[in-house]
C-alpha positions as YAML, in Angstrom:
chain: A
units: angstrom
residues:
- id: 1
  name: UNK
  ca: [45.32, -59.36, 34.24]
- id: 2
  name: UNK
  ca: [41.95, -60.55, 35.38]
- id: 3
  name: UNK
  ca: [39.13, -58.10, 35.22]
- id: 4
  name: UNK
  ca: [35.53, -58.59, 37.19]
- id: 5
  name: UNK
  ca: [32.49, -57.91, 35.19]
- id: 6
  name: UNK
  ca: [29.20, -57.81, 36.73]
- id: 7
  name: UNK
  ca: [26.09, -58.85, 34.26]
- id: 8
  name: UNK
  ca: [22.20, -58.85, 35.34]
- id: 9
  name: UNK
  ca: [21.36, -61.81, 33.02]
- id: 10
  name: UNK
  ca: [22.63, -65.02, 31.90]
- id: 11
  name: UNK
  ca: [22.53, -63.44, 28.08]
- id: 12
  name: UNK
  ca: [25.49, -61.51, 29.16]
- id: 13
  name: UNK
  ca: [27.17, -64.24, 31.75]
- id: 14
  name: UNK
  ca: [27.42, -66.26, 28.47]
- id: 15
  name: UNK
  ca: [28.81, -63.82, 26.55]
- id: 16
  name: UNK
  ca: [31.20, -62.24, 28.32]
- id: 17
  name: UNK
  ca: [32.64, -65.52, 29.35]
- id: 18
  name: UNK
  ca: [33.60, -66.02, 26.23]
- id: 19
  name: UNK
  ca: [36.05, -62.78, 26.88]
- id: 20
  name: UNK
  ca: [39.74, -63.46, 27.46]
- id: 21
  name: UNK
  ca: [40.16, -61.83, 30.83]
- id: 22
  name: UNK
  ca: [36.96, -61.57, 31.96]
- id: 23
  name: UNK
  ca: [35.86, -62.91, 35.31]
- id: 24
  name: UNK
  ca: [32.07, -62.88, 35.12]
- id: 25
  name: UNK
  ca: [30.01, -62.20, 38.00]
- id: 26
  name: UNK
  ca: [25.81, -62.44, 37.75]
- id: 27
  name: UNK
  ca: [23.66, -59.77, 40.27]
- id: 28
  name: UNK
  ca: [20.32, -59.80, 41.21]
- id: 29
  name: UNK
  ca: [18.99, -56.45, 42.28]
- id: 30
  name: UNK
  ca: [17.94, -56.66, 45.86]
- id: 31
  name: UNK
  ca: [19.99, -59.72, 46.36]
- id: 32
  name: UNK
  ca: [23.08, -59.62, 47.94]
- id: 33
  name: UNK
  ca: [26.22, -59.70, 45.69]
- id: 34
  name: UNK
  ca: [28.40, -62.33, 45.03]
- id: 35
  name: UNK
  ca: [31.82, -62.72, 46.19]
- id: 36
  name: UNK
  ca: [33.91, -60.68, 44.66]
- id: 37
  name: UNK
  ca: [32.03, -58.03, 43.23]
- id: 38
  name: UNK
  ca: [33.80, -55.31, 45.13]
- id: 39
  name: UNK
  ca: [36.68, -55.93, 42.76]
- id: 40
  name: UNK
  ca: [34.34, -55.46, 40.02]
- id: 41
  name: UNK
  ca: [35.80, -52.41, 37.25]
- id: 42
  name: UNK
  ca: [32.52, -53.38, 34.43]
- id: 43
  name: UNK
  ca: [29.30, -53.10, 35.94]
- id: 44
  name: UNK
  ca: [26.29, -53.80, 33.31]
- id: 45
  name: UNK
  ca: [22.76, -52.43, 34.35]
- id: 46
  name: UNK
  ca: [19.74, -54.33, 33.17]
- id: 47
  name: UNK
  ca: [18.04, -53.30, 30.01]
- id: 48
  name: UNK
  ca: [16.13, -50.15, 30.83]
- id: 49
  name: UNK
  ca: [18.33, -49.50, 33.94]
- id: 50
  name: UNK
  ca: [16.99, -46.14, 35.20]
- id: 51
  name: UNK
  ca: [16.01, -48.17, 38.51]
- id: 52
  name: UNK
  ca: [18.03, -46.04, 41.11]
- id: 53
  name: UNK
  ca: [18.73, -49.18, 42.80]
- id: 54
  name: UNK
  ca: [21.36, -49.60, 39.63]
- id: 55
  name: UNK
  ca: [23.14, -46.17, 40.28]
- id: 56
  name: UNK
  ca: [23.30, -47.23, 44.27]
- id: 57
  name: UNK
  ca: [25.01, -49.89, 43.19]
- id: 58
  name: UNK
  ca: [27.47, -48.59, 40.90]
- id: 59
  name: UNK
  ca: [28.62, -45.86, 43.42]
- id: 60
  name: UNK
  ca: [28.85, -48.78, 45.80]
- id: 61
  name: UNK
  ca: [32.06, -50.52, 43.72]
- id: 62
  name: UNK
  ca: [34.80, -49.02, 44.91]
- id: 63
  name: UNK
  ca: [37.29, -50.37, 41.66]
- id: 64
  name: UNK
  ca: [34.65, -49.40, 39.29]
- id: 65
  name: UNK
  ca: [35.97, -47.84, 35.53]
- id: 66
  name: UNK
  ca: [33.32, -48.77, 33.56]
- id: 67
  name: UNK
  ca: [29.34, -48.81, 33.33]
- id: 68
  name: UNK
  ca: [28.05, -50.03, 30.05]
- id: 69
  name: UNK
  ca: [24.54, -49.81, 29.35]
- id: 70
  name: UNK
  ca: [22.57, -52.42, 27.07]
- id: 71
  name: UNK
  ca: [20.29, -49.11, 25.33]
- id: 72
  name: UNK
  ca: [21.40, -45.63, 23.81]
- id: 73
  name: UNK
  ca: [19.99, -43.76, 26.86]
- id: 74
  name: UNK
  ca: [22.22, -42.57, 29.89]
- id: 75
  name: UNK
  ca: [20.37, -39.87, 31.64]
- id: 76
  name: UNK
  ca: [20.62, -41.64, 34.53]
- id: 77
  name: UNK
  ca: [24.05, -41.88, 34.39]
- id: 78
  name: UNK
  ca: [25.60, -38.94, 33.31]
- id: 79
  name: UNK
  ca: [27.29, -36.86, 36.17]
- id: 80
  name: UNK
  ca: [26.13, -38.59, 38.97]
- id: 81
  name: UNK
  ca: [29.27, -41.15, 39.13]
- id: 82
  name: UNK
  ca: [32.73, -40.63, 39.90]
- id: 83
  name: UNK
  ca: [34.72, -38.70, 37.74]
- id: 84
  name: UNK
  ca: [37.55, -41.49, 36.38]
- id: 85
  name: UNK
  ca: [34.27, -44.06, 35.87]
- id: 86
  name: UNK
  ca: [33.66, -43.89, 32.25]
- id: 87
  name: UNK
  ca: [29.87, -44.39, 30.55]
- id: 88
  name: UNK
  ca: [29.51, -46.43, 27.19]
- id: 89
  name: UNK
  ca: [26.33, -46.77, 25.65]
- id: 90
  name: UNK
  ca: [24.53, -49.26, 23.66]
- id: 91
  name: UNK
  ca: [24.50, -47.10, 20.79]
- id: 92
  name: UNK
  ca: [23.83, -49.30, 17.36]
- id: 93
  name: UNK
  ca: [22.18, -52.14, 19.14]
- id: 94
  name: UNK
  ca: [18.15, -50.63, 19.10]
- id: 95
  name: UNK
  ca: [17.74, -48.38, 15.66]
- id: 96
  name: UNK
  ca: [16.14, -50.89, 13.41]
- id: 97
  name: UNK
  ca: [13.63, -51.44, 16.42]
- id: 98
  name: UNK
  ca: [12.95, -47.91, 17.10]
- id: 99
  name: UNK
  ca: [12.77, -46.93, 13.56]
- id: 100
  name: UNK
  ca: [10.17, -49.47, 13.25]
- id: 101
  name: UNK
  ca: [7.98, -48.49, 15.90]
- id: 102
  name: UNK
  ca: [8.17, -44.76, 14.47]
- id: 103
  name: UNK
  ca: [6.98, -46.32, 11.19]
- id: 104
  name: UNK
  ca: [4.39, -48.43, 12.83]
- id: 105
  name: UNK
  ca: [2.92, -45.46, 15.07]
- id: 106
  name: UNK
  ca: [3.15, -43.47, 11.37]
- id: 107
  name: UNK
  ca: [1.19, -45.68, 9.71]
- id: 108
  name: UNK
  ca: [-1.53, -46.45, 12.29]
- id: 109
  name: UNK
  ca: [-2.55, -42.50, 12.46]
- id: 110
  name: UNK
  ca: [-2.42, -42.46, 8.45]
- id: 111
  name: UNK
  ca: [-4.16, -45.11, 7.80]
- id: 112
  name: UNK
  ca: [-6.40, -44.66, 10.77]
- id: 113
  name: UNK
  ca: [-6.12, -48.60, 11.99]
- id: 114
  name: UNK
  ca: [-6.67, -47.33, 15.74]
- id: 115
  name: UNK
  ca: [-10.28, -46.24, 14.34]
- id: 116
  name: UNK
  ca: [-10.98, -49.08, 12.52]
- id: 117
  name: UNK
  ca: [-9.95, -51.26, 15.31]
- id: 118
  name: UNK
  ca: [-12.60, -49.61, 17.33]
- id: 119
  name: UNK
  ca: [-14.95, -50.00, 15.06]
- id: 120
  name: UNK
  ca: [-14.41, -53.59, 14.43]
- id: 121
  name: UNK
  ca: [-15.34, -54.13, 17.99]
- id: 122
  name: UNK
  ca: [-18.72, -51.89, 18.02]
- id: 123
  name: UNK
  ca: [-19.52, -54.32, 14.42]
- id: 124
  name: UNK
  ca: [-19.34, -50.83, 12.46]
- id: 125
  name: UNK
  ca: [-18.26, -51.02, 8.91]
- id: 126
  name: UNK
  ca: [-16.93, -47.86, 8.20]
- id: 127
  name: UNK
  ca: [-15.09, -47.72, 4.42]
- id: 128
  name: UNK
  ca: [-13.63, -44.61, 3.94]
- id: 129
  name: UNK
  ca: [-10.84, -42.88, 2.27]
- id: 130
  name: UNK
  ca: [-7.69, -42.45, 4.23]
- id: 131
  name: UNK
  ca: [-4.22, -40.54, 4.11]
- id: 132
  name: UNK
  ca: [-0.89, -42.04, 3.53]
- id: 133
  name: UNK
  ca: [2.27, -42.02, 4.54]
- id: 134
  name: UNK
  ca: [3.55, -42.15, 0.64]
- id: 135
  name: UNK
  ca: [5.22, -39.19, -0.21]
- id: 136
  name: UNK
  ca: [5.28, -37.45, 3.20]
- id: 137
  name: UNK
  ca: [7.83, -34.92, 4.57]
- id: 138
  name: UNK
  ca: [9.88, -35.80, 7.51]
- id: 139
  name: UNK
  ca: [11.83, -34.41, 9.73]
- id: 140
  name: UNK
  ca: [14.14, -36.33, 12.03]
- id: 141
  name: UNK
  ca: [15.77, -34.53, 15.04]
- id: 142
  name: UNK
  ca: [18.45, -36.79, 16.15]
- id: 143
  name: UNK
  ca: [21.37, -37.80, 13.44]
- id: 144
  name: UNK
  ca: [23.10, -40.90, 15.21]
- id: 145
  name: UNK
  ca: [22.22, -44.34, 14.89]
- id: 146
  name: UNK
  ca: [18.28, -44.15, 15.80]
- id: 147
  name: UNK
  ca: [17.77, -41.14, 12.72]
- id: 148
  name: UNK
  ca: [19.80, -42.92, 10.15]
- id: 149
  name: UNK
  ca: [18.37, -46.06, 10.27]
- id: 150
  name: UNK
  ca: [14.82, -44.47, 10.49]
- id: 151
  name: UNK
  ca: [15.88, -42.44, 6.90]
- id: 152
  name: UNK
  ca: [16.66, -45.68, 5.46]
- id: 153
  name: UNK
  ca: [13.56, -47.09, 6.25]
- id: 154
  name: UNK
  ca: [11.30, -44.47, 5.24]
- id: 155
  name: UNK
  ca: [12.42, -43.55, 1.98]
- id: 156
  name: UNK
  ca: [10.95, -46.47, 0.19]
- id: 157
  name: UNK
  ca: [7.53, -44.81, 0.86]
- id: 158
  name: UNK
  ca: [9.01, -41.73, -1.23]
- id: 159
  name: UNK
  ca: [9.10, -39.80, 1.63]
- id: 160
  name: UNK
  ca: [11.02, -37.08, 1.93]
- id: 161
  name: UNK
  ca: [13.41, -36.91, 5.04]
- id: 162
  name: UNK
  ca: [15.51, -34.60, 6.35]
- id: 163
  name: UNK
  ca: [17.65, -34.95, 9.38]
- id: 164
  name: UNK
  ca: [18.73, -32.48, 12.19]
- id: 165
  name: UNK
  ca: [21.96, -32.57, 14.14]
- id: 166
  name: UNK
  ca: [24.08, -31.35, 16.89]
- id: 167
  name: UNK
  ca: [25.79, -29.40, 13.64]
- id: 168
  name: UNK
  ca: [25.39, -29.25, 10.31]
- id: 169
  name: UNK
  ca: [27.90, -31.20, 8.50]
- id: 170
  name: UNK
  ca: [26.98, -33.26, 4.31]
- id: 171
  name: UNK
  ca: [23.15, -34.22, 4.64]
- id: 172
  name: UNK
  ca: [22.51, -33.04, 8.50]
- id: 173
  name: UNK
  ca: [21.34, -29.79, 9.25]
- id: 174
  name: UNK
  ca: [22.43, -28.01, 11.92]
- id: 175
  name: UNK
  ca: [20.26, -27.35, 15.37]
- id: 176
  name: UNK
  ca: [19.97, -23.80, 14.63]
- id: 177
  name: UNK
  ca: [18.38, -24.22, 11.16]
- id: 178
  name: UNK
  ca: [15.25, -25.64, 13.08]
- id: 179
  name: UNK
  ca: [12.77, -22.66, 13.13]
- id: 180
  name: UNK
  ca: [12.93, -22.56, 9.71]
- id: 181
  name: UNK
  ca: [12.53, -25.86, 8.89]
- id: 182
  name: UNK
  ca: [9.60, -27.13, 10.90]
- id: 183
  name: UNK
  ca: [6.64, -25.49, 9.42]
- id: 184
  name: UNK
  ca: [7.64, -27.47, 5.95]
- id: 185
  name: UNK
  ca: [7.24, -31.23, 7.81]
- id: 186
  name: UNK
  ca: [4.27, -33.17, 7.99]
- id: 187
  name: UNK
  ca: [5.99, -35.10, 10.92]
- id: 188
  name: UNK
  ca: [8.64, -34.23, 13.18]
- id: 189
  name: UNK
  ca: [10.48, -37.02, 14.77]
- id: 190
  name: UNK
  ca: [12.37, -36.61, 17.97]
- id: 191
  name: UNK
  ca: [15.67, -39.10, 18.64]
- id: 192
  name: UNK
  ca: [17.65, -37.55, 20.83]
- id: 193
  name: UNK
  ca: [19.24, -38.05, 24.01]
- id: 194
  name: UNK
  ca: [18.53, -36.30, 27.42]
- id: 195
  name: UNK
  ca: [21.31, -33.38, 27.95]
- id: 196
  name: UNK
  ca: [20.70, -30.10, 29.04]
- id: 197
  name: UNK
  ca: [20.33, -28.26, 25.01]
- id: 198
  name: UNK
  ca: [17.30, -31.07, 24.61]
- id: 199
  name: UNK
  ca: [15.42, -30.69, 28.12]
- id: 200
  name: UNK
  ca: [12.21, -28.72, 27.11]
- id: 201
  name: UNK
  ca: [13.34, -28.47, 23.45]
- id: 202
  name: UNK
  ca: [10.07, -28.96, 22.31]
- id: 203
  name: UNK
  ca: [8.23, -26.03, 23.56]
- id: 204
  name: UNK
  ca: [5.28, -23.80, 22.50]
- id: 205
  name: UNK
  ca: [7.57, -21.81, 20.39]
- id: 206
  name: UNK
  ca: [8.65, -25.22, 18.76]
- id: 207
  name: UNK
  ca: [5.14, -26.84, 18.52]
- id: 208
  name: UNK
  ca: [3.41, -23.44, 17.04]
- id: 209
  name: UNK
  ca: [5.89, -23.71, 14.00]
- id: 210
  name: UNK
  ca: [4.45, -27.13, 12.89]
- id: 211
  name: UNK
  ca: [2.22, -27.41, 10.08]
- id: 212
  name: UNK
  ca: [-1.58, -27.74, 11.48]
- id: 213
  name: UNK
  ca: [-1.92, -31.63, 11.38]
- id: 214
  name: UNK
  ca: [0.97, -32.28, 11.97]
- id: 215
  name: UNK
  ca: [2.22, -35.21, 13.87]
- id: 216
  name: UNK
  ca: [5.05, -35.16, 16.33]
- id: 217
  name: UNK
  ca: [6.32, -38.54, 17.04]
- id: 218
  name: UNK
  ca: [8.79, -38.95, 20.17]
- id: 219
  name: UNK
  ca: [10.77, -41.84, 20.21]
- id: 220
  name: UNK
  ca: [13.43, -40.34, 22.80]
- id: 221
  name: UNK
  ca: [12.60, -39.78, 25.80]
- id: 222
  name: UNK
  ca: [9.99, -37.70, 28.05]
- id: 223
  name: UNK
  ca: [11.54, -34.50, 29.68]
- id: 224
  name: UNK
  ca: [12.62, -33.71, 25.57]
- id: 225
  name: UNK
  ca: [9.04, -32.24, 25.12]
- id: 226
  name: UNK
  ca: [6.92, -29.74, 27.74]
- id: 227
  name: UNK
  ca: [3.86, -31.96, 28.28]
- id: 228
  name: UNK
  ca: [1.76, -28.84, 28.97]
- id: 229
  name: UNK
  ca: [2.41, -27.11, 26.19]
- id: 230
  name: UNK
  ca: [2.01, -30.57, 23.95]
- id: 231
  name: UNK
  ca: [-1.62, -30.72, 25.43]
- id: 232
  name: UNK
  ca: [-2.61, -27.67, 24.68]
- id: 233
  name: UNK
  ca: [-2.17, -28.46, 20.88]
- id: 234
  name: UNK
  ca: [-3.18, -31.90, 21.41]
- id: 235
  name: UNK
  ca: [-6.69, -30.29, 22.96]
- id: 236
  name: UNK
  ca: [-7.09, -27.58, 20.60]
- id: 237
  name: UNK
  ca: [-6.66, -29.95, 17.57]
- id: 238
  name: UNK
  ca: [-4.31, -28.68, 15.69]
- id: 239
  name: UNK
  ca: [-1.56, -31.44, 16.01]
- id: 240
  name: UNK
  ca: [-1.61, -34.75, 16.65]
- id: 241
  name: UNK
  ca: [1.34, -36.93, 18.23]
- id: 242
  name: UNK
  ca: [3.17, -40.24, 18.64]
- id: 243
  name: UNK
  ca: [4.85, -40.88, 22.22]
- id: 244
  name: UNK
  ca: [6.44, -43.61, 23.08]
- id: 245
  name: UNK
  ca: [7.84, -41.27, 26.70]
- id: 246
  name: UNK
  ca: [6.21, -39.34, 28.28]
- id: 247
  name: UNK
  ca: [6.80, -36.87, 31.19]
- id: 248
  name: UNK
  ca: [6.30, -38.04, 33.96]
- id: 249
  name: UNK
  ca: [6.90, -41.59, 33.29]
- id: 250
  name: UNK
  ca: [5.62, -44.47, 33.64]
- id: 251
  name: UNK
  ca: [2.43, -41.97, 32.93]
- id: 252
  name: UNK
  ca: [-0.16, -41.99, 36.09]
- id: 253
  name: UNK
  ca: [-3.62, -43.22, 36.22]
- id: 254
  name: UNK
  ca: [-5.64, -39.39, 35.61]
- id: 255
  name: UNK
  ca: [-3.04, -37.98, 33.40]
- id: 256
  name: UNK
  ca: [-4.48, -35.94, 30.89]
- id: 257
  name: UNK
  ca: [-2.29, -37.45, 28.37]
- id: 258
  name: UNK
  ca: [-4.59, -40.28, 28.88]
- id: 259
  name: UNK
  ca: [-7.52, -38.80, 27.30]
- id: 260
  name: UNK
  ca: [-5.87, -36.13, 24.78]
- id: 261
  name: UNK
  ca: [-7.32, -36.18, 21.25]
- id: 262
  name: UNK
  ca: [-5.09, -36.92, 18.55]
- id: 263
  name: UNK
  ca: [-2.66, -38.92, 20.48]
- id: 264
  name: UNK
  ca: [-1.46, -42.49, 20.15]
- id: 265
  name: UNK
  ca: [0.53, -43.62, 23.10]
- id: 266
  name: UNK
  ca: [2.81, -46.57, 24.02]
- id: 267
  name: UNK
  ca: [4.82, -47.34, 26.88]
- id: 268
  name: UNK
  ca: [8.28, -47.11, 26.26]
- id: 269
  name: UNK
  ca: [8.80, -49.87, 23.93]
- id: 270
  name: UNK
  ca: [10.39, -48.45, 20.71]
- id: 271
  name: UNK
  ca: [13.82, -50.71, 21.60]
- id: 272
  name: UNK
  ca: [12.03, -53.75, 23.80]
- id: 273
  name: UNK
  ca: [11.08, -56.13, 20.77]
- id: 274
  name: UNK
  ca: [12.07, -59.56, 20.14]
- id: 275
  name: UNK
  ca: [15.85, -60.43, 20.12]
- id: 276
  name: UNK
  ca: [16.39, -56.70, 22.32]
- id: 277
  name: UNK
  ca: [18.92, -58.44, 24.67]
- id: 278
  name: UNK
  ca: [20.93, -60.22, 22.05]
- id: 279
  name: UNK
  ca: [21.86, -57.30, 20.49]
- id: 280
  name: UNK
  ca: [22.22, -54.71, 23.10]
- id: 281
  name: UNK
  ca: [24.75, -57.81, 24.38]
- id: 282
  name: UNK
  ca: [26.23, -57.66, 20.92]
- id: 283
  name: UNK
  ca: [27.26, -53.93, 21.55]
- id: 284
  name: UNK
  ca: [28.08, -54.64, 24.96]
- id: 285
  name: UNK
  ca: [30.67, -57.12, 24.59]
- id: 286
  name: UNK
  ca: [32.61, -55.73, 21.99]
- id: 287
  name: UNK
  ca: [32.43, -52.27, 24.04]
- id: 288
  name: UNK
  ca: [33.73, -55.04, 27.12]
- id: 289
  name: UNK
  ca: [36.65, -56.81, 24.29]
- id: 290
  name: UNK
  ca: [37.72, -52.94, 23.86]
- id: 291
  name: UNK
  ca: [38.19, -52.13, 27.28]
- id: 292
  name: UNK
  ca: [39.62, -55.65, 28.10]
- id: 293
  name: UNK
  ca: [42.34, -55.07, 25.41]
- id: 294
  name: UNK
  ca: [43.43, -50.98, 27.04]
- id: 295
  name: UNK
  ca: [41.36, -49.15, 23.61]
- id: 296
  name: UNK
  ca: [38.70, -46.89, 24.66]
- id: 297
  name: UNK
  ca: [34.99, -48.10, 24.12]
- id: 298
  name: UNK
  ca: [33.65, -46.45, 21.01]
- id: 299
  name: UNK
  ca: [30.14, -45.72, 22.52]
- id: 300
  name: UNK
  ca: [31.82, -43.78, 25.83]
- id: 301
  name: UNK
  ca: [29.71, -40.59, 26.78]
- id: 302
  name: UNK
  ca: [31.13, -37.70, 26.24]
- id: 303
  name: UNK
  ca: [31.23, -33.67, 26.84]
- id: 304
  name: UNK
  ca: [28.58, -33.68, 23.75]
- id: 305
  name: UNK
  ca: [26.16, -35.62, 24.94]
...
């Protein structure tokens, strides 16, 4: 049996091709589709897909079993398709990326290169002691792929990390154990995915807990944190953040965020480095192979999202 696949790119045209029993069909948002595409049962989204132009089109296939996303994040997705259409994820394709960024954004407020930066343009020389990331404490909210590959990469600075999951199982803490735990971190970093338990997680009640100083870094996505309540620590100076989301998002022109002290701010681009396609295809066509073959996808959604 032939199955139709649609891909957005010619990353993924070339690599599912390569599928036995794969008909490949390439989409262009806004275009029309090609022929055939109503028989489509795999429909990929573009990298990033929250475009709602993507879910329009997906409810649109009327032999559709399958979306599978090229990045961990399906917010979009979840229960707003059909009930037999099943939701894989890129999960495993972005950590090493993300952890990196969450390093980067770590070291840049440490070692105060944003400052220096500035001062290099205004021809200031400004020596001065900093602090370190060496020997920091950690705390990682999130225990999949994005918080385990972060771990690895921090403890070489002799950091000390802890992670936080859904439940507490060998080296995760459990959810509930948070209150306790947060005013021992220096920085609290947030990798988790949009469900209804992490919507406004990070709250006043969460934020006053933190250490003063300390930094909250949020590599997973906006609506995780109450902006308000952020920027009212931000302003008052007692913590200091990393966000790589925001809510809302993109973040508009005269947002206070903008201007808040203590913040360094980037625009969604913890996964979007060099080489991002490749391996969110990587994931994707062995999620594809599975489905192809009658197994399950090992990245589907599911109720514990």
């Amino acid at each position: 049996m032939t199955v139709t696949v649609l891909v957005p790119d010619e990353h993924g045209y070339a690599a599912i091709s390569r599928l036995p029993g794969a008909r490949v069909l390439r989409y262009t948002l806004g275009e029309p589709l090609p022929a055939g595409a109503d028989e489509a049962q795999v429909f990929v989204p573009a990298f990033l897909a929250s475009r709602p132009e993507n879910l329009e089109l997906a409810r649109a296939l009327p032999k559709l079993r399958l979306v599978q996303l090229l990045t961990a994040g399906a917010e979009t997705w979840v229960g707003r398709l059909p009930g037999d259409v099943m939701i894989s994820t890129g999960r495993g394709a972005h950590g090493a990326s993300t952890a990196e960024w969450a390093i980067t954004g770590l070291l840049t407020v440490y070692r105060e290169f944003t400052e220096f930066a500035v001062a290099q343009r205004e021809h200031r020389w400004t020596q001065h002691r900093t602090d370190t990331l060496h020997g920091k404490r950690i705390l990682i909210i999130g225990a999949g792929d994005l918080g385990t590959e972060l771990r690895r990469m921090l403890l070489p600075f002799d950091t000390t990390v802890e992670l936080v999951g859904t439940r507490a199982r060998p080296g995760v803490h459990g959810i509930a154990e948070l209150p306790s735990l947060l005013p021992h971190f220096d920085a609290v970093v947030l990798m988790v995915p949009v469900t209804t338990d992490t919507i406004g997680m990070v709250d006043a009640a969460f934020l006053a807990r933190m250490p003063d100083r300390a930094i909250l870094v949020n590599a997973a996505r906006g609506p995780v944190v109450r902006t308000d309540d952020l920027l009212a620590e931000l302003q008052s100076g007692r913590l200091r953040a990393i966000l790589d989301v925001t809510d809302p998002e993109p973040l508009p022109a005269g947002h206070p965020l903008w201007h808040a002290p203590g913040l360094l701010l980037t625009p969604h681009v913890g996964g979007s480095s060099s080489g991002n396609l490749e391996r969110g295809w990587t994931i994707a066509t062995a999620e594809i192979a599975r489905y192809l073959a009658g197994q399950p996808p090992e990245n589907l959604i599911t109720g514990e999202y």
